[in-house]
C-alpha positions in Angstrom: 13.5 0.9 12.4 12.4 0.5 8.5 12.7 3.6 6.9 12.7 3.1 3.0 9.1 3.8 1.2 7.4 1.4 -1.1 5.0 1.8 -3.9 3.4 -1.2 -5.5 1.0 -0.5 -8.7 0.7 0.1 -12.8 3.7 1.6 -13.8 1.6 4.9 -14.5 0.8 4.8 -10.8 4.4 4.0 -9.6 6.3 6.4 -12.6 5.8 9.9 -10.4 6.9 8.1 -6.6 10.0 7.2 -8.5 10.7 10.4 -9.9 10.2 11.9 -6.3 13.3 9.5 -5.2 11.3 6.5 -4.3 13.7 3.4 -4.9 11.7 0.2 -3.6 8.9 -0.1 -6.7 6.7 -3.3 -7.3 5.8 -2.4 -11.3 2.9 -4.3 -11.7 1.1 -3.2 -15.3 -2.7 -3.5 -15.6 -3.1 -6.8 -17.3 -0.8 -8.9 -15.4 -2.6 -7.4 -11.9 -5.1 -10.4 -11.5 -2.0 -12.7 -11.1 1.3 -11.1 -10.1 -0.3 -8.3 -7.7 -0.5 -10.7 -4.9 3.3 -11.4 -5.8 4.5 -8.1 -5.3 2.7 -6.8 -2.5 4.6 -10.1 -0.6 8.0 -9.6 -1.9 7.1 -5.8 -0.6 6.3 -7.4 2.8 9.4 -9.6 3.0 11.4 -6.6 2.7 12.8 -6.0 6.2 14.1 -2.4 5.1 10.6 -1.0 3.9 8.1 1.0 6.8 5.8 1.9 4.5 3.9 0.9 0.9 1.7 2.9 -1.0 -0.5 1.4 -3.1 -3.6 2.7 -5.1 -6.9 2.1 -3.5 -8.9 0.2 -6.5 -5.7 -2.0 -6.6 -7.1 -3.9 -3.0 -10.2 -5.4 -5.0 -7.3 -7.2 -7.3 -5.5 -8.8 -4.4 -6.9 -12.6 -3.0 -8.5 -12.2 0.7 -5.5 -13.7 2.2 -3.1 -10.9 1.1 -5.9 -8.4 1.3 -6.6 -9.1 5.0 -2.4 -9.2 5.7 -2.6 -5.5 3.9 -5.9 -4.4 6.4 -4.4 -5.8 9.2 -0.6 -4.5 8.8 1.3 -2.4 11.5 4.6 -2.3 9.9 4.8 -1.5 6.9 1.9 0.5 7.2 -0.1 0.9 3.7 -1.2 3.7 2.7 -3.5 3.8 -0.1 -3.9 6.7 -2.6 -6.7 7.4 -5.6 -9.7 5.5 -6.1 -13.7 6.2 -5.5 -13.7 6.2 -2.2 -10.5 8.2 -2.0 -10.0 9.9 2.0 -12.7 7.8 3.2 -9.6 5.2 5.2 -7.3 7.7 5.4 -8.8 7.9 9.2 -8.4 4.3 9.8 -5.2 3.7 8.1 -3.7 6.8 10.8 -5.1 5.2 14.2 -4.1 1.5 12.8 -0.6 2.9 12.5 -0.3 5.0 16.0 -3.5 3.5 17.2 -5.0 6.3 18.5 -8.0 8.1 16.7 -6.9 11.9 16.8 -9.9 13.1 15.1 -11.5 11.7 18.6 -15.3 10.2 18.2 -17.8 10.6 15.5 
């Protein structure tokens, strides 16, 4: 069972996870996002050790459809993302993707 946490992001979004203990960390710093975000977020994947990644929520428009369906689509490691305009609003949907159940029942 992967038990380590991830966090992929700006170094600003990643500095307070790692002050909290997380050790698995994709620094990824604003201006490089366009082209190394992609990057990360794999090598986060690849890791066999990691259950879940955080990542913050505008960071998704930065990654190419391919890795941003993989992300979408992902039981294990389960992302979690934090922040952003729409913040809460997939919170729901990111909870029955990973125990696929909808425990807030129907709308």
């Amino acid at each position: 069972m992967s038990q380590e946490i991830a966090v992929v992001g700006s170094p600003e979004f990643t500095t307070g996870f790692r002050l909290a203990g997380v050790r698995v960390v994709e620094d990824v710093p604003s201006d490089e996002k366009p082209d190394h975000l992609d990057d990360a977020v794999e090598r986060t994947f690849e890791d066999a050790e990691v259950g879940i990644v955080v990542m913050h929520e505008d960071d998704l428009q930065h990654l190419s459809r391919g890795v941003r369906e993989q992300v979408e689509e992902s039981v294990e490691p389960v992302v979690v993302t934090l922040g952003g305009s729409g913040a809460g609003s997939g919170l729901r949907e990111q909870i029955k993707r990973a125990i696929g159940i909808d425990l807030m029942g129907e709308d």
